[in-house]
mmCIF file of the N, C-alpha and C atoms, coordinates in Angstrom:
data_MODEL
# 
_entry.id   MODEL 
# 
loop_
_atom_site.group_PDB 
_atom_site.id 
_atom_site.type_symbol 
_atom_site.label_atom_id 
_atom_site.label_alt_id 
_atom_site.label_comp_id 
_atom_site.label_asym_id 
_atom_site.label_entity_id 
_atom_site.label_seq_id 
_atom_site.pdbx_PDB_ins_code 
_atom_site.Cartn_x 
_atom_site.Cartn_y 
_atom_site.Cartn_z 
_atom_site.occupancy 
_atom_site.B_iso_or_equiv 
_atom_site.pdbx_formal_charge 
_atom_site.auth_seq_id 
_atom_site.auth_comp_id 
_atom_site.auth_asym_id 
_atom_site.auth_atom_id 
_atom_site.pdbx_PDB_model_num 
ATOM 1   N N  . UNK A 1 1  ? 14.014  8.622  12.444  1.00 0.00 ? 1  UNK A N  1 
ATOM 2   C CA . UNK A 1 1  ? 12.694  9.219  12.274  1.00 0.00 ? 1  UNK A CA 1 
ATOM 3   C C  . UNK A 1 1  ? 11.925  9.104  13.597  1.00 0.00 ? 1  UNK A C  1 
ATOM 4   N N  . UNK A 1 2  ? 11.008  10.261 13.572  1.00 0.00 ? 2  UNK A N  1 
ATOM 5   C CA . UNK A 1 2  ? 10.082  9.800  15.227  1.00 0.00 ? 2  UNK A CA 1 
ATOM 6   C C  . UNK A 1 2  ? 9.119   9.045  14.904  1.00 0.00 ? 2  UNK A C  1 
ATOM 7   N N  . UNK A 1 3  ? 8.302   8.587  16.157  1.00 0.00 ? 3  UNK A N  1 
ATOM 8   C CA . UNK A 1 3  ? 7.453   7.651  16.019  1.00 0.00 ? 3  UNK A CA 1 
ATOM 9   C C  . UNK A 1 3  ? 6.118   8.283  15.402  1.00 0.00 ? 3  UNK A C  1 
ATOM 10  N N  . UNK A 1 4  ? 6.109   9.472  15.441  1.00 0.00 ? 4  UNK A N  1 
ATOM 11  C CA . UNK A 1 4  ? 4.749   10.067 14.579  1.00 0.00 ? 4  UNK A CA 1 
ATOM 12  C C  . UNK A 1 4  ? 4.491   9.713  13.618  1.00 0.00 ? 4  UNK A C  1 
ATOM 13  N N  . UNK A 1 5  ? 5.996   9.844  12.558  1.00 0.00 ? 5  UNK A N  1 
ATOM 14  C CA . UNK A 1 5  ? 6.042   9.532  10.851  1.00 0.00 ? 5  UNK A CA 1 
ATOM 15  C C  . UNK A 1 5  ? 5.198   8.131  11.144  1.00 0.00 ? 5  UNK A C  1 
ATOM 16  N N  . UNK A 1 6  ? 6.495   7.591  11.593  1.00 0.00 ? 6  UNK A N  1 
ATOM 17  C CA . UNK A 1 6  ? 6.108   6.197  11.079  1.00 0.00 ? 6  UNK A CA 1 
ATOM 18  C C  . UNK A 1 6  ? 4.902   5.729  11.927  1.00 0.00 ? 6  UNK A C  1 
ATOM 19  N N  . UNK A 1 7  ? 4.015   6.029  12.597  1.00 0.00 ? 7  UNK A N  1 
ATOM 20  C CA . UNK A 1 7  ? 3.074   6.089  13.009  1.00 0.00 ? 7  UNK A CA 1 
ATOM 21  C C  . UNK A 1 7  ? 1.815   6.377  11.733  1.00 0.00 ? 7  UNK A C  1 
ATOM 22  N N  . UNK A 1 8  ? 1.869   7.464  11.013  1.00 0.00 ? 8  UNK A N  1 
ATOM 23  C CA . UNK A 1 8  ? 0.884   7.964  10.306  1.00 0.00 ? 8  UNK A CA 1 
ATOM 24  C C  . UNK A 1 8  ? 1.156   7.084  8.805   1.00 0.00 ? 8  UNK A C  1 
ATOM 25  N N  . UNK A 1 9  ? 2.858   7.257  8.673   1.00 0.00 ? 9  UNK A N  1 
ATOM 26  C CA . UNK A 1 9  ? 3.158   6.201  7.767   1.00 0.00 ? 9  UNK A CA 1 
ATOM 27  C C  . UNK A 1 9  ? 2.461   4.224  7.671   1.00 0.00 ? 9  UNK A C  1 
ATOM 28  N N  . UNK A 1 10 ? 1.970   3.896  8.837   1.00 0.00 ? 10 UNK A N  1 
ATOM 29  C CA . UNK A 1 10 ? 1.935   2.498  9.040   1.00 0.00 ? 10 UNK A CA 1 
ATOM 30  C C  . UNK A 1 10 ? 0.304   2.618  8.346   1.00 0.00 ? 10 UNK A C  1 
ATOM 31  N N  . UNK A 1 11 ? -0.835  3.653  9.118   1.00 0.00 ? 11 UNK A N  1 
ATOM 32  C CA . UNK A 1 11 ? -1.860  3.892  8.581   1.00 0.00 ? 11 UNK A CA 1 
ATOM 33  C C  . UNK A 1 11 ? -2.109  3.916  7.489   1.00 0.00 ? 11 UNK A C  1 
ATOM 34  N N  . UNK A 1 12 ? -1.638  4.881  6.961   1.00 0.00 ? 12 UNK A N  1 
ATOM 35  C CA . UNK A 1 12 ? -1.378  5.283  5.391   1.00 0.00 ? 12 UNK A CA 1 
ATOM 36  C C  . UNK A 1 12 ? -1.172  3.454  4.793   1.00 0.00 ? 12 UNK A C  1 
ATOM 37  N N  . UNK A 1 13 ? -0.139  3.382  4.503   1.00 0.00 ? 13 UNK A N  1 
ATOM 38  C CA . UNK A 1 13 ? 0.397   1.560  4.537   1.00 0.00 ? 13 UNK A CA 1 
ATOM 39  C C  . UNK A 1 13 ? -1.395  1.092  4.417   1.00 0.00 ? 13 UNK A C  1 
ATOM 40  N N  . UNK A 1 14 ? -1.873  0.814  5.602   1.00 0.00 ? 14 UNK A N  1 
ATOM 41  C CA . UNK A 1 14 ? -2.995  0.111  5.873   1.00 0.00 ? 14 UNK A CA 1 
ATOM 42  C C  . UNK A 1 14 ? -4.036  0.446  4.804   1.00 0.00 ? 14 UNK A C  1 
ATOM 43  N N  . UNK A 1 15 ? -4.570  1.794  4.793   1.00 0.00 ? 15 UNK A N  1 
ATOM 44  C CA . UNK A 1 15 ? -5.233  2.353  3.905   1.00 0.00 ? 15 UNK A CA 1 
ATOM 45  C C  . UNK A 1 15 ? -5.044  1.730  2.288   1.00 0.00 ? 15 UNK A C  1 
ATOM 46  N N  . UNK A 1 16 ? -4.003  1.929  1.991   1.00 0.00 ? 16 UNK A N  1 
ATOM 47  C CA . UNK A 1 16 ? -3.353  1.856  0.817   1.00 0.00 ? 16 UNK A CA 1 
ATOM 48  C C  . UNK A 1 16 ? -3.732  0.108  0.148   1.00 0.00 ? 16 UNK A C  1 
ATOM 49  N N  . UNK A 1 17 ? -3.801  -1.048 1.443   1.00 0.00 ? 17 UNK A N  1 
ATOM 50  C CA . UNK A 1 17 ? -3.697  -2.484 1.043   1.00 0.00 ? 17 UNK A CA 1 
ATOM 51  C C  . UNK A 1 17 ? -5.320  -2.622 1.377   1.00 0.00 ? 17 UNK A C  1 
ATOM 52  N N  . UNK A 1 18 ? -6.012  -2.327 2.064   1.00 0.00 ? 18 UNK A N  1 
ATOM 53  C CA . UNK A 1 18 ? -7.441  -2.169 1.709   1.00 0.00 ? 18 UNK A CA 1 
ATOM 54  C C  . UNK A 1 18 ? -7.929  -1.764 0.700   1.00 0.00 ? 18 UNK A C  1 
ATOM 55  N N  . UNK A 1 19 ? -7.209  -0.504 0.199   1.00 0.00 ? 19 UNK A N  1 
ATOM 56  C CA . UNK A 1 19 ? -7.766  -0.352 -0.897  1.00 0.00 ? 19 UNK A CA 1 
ATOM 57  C C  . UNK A 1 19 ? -7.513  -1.077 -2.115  1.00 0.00 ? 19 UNK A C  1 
ATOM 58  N N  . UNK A 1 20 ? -6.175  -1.738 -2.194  1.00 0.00 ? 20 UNK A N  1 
ATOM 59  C CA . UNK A 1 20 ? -6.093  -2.978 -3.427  1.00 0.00 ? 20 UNK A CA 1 
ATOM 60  C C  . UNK A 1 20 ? -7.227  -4.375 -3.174  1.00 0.00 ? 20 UNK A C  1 
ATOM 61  N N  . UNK A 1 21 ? -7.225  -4.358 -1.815  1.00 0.00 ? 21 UNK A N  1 
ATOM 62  C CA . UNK A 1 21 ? -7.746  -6.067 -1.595  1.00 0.00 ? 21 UNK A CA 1 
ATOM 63  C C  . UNK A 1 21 ? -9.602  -5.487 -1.592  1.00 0.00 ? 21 UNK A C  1 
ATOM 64  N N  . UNK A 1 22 ? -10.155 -4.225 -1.762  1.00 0.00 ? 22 UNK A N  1 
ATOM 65  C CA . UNK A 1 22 ? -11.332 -4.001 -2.393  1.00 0.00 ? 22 UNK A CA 1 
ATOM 66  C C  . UNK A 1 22 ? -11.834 -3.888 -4.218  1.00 0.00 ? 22 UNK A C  1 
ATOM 67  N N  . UNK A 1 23 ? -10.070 -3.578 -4.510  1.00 0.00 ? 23 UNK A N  1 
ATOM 68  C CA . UNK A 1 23 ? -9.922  -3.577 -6.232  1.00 0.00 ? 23 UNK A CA 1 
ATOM 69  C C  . UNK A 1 23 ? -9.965  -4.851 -6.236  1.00 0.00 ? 23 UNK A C  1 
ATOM 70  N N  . UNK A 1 24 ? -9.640  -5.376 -5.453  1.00 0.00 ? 24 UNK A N  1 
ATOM 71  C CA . UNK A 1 24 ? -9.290  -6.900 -6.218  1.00 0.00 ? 24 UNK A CA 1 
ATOM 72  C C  . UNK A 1 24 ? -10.725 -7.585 -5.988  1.00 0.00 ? 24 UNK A C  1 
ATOM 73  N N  . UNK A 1 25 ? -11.681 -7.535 -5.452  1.00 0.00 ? 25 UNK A N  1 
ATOM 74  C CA . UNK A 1 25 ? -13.086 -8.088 -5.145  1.00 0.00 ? 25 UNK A CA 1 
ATOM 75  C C  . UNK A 1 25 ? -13.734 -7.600 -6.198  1.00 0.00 ? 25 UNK A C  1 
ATOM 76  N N  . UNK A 1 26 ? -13.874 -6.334 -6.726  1.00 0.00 ? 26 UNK A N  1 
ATOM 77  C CA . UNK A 1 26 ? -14.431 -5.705 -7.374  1.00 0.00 ? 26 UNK A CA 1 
ATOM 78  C C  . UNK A 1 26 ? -14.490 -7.065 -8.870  1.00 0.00 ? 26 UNK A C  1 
ATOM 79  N N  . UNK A 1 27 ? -15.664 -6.938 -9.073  1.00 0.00 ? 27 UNK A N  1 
ATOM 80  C CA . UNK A 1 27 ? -15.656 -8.104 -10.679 1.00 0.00 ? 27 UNK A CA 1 
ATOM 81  C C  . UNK A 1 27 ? -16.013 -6.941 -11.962 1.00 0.00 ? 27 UNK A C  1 
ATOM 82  N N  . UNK A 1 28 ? -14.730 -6.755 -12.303 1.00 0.00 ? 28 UNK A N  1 
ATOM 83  C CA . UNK A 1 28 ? -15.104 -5.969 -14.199 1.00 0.00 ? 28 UNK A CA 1 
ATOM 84  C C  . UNK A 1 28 ? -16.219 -6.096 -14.683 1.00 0.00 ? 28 UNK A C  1 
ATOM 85  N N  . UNK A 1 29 ? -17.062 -5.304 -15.602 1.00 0.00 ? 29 UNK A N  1 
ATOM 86  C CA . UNK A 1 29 ? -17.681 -5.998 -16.454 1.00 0.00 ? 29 UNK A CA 1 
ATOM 87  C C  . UNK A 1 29 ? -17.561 -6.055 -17.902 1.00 0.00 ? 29 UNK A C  1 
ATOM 88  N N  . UNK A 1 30 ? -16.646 -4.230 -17.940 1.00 0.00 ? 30 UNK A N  1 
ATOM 89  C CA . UNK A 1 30 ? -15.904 -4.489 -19.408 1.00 0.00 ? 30 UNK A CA 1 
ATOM 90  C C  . UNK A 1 30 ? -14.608 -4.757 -19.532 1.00 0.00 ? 30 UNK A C  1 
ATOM 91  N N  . UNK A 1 31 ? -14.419 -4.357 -21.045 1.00 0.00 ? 31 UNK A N  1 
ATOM 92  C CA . UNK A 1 31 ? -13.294 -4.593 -21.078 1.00 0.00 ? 31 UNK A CA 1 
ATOM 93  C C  . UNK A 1 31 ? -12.209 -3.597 -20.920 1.00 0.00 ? 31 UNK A C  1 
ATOM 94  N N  . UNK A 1 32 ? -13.144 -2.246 -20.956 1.00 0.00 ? 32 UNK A N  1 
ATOM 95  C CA . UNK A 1 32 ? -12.337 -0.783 -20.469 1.00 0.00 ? 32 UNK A CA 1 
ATOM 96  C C  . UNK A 1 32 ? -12.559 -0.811 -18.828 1.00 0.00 ? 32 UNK A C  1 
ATOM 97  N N  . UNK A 1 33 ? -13.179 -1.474 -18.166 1.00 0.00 ? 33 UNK A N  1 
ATOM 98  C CA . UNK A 1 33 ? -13.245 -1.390 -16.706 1.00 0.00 ? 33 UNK A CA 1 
ATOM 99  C C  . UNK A 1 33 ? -12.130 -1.870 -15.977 1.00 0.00 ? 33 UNK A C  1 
ATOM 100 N N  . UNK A 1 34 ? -11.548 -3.594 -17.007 1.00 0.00 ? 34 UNK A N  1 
ATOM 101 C CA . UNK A 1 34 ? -10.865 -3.977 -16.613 1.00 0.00 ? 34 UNK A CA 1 
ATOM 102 C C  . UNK A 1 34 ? -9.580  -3.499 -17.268 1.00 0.00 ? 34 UNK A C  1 
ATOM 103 N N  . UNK A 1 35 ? -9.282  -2.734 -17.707 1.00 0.00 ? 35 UNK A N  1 
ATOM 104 C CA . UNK A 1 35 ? -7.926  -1.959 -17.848 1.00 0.00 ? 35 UNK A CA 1 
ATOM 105 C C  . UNK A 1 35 ? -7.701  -1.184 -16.958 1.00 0.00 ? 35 UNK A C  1 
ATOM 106 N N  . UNK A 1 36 ? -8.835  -0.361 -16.496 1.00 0.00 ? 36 UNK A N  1 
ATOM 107 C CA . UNK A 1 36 ? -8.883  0.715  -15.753 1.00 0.00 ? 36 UNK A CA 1 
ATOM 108 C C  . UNK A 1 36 ? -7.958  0.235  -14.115 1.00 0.00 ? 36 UNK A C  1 
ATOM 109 N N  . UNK A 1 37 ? -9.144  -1.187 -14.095 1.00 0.00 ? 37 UNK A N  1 
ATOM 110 C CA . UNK A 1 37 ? -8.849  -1.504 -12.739 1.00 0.00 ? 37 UNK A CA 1 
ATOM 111 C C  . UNK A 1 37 ? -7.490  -2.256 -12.737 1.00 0.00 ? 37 UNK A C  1 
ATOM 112 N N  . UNK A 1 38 ? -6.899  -2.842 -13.693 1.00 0.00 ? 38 UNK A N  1 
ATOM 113 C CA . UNK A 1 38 ? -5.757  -3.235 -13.513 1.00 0.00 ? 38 UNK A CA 1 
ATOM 114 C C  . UNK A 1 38 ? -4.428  -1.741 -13.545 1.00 0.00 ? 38 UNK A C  1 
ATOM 115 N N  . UNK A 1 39 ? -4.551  -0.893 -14.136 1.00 0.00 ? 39 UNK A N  1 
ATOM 116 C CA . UNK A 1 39 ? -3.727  0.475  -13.658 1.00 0.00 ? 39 UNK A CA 1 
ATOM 117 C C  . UNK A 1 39 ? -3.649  1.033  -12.745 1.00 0.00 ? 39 UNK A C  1 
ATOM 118 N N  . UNK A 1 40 ? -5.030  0.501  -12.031 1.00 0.00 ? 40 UNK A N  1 
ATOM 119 C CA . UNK A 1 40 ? -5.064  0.781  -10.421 1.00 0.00 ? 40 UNK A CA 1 
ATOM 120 C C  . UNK A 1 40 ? -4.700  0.109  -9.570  1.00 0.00 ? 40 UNK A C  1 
ATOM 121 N N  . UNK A 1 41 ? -4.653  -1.190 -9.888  1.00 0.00 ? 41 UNK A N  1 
ATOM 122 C CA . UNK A 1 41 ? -4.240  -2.402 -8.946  1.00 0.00 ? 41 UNK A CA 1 
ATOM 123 C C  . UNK A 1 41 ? -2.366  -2.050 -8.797  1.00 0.00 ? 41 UNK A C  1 
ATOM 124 N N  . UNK A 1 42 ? -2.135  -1.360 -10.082 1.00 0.00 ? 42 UNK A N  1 
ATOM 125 C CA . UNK A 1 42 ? -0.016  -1.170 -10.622 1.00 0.00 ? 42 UNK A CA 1 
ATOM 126 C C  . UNK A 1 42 ? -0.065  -0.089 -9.440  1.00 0.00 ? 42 UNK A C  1 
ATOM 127 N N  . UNK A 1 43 ? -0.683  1.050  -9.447  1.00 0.00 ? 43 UNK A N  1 
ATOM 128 C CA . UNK A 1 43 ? -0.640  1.875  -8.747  1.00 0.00 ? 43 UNK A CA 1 
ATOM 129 C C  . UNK A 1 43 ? -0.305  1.629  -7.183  1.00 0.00 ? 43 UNK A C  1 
ATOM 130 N N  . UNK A 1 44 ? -1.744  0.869  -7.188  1.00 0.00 ? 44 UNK A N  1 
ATOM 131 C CA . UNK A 1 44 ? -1.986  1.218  -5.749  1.00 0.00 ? 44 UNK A CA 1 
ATOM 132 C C  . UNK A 1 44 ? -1.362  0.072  -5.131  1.00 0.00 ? 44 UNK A C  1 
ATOM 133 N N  . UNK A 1 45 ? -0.671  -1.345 -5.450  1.00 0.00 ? 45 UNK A N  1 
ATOM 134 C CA . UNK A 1 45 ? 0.308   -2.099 -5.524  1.00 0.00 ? 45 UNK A CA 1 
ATOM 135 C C  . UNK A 1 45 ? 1.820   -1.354 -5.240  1.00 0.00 ? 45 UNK A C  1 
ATOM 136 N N  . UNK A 1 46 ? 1.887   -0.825 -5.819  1.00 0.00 ? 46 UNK A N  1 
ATOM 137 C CA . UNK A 1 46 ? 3.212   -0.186 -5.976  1.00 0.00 ? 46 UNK A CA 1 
ATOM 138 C C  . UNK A 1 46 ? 3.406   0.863  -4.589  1.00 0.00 ? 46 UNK A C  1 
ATOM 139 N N  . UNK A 1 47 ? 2.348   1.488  -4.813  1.00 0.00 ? 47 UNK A N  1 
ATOM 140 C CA . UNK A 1 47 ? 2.845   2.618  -3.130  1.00 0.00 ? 47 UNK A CA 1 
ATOM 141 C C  . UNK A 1 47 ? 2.423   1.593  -2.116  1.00 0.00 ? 47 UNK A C  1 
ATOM 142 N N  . UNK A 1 48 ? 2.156   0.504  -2.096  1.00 0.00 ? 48 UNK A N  1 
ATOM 143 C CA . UNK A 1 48 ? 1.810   -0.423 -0.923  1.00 0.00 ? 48 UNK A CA 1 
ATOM 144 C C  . UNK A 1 48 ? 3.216   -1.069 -0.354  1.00 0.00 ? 48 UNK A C  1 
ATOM 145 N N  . UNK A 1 49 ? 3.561   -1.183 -1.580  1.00 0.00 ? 49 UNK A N  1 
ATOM 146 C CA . UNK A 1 49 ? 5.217   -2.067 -1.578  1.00 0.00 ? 49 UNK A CA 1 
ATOM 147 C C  . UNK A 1 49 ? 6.072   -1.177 -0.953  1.00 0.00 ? 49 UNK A C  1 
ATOM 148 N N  . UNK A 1 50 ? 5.906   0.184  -1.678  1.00 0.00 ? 50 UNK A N  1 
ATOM 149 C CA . UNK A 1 50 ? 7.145   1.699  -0.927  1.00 0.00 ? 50 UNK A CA 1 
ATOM 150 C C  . UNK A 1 50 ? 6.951   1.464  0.168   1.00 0.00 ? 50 UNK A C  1 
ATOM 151 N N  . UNK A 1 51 ? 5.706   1.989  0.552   1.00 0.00 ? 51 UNK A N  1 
ATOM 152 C CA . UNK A 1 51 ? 5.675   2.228  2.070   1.00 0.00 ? 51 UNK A CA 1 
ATOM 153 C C  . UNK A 1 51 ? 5.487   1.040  2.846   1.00 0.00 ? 51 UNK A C  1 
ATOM 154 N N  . UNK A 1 52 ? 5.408   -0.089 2.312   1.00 0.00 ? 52 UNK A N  1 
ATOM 155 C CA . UNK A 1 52 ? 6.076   -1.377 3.529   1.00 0.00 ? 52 UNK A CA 1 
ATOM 156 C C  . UNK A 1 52 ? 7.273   -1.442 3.495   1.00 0.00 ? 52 UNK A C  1 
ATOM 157 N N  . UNK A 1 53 ? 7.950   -1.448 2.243   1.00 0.00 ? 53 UNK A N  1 
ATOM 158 C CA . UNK A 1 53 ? 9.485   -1.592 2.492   1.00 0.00 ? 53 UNK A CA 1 
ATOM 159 C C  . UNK A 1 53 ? 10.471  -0.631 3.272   1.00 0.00 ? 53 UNK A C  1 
ATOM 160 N N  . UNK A 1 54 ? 9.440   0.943  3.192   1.00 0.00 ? 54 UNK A N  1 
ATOM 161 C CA . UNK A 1 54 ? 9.772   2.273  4.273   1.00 0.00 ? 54 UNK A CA 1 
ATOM 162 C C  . UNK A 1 54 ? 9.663   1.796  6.139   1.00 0.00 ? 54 UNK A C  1 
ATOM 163 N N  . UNK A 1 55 ? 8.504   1.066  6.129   1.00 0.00 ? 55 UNK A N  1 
ATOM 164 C CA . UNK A 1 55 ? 7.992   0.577  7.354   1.00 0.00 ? 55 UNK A CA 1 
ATOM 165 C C  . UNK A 1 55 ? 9.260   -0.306 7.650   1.00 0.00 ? 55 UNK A C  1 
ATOM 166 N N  . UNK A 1 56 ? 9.339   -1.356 7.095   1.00 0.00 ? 56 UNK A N  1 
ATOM 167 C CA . UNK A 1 56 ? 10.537  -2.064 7.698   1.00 0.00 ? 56 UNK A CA 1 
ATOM 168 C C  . UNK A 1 56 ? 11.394  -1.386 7.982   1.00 0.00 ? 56 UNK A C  1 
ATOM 169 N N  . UNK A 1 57 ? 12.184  -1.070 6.893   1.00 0.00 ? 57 UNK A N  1 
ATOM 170 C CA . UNK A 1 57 ? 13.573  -0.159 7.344   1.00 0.00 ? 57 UNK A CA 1 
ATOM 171 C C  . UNK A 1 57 ? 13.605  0.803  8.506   1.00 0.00 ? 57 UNK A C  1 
ATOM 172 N N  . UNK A 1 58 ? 12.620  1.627  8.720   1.00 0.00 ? 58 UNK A N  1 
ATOM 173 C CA . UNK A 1 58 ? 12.583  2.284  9.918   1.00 0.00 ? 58 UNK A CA 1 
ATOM 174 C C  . UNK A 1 58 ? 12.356  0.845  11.297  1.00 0.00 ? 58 UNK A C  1 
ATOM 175 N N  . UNK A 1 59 ? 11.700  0.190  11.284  1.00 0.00 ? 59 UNK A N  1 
ATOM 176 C CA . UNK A 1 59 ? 11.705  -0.906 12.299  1.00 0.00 ? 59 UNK A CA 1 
ATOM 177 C C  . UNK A 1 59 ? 12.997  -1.443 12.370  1.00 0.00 ? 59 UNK A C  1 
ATOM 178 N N  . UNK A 1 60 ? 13.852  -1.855 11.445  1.00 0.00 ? 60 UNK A N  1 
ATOM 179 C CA . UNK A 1 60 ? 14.824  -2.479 11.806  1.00 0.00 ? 60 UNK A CA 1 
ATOM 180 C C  . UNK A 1 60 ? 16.123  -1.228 12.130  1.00 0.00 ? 60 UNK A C  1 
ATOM 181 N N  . UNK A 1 61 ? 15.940  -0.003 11.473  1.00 0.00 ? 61 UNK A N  1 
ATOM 182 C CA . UNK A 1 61 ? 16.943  1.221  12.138  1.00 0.00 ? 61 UNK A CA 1 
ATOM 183 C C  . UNK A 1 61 ? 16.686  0.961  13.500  1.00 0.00 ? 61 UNK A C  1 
ATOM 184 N N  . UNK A 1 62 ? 15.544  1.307  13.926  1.00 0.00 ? 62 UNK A N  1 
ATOM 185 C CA . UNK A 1 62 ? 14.869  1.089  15.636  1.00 0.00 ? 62 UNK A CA 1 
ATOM 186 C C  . UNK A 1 62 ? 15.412  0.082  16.521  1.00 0.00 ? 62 UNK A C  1 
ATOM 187 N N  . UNK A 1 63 ? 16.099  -1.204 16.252  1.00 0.00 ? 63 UNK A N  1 
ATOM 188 C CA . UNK A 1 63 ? 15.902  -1.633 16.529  1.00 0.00 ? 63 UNK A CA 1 
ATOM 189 C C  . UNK A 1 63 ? 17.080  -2.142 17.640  1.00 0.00 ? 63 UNK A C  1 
ATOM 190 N N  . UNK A 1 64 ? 17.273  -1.911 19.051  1.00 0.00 ? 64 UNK A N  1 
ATOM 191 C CA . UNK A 1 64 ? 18.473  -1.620 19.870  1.00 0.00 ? 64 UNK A CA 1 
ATOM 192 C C  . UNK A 1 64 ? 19.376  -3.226 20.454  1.00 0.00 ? 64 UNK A C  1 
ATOM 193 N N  . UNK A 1 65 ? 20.568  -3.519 19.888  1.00 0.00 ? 65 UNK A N  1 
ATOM 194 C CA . UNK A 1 65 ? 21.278  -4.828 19.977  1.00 0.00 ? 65 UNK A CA 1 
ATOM 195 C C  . UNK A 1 65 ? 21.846  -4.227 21.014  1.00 0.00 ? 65 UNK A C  1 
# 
């Protein structure tokens, strides 16, 4: 891959774990708020994990022995 992807890919990444570690500050006040926000935390958890585990793998393809 070129360095653009994974360039815009690393951002993205960044974006993505800010936006959980602002869900996660956030304090519920119901009890439908806090469902809400925990489907979001699965979510936005989950494409955080893809695209770090994408990030590595391209770093370690890169990487010249």
């Amino acid at each position: 891959m070129n360095t653009t992807f994974t360039g815009i890919l690393g951002i993205v990444t960044m974006i993505i774990w800010i936006l959980v570690s602002t869900e996660l500050s956030k304090s519920p006040k119901k009890k439908e708020e806090k469902l809400n926000n925990r489907r979001k935390l699965i979510v936005l958890m989950s494409a955080g994990m893809v695209c770090t585990i994408s990030i590595v793998v391209l770093f370690i393809q890169n990487i010249q022995f």
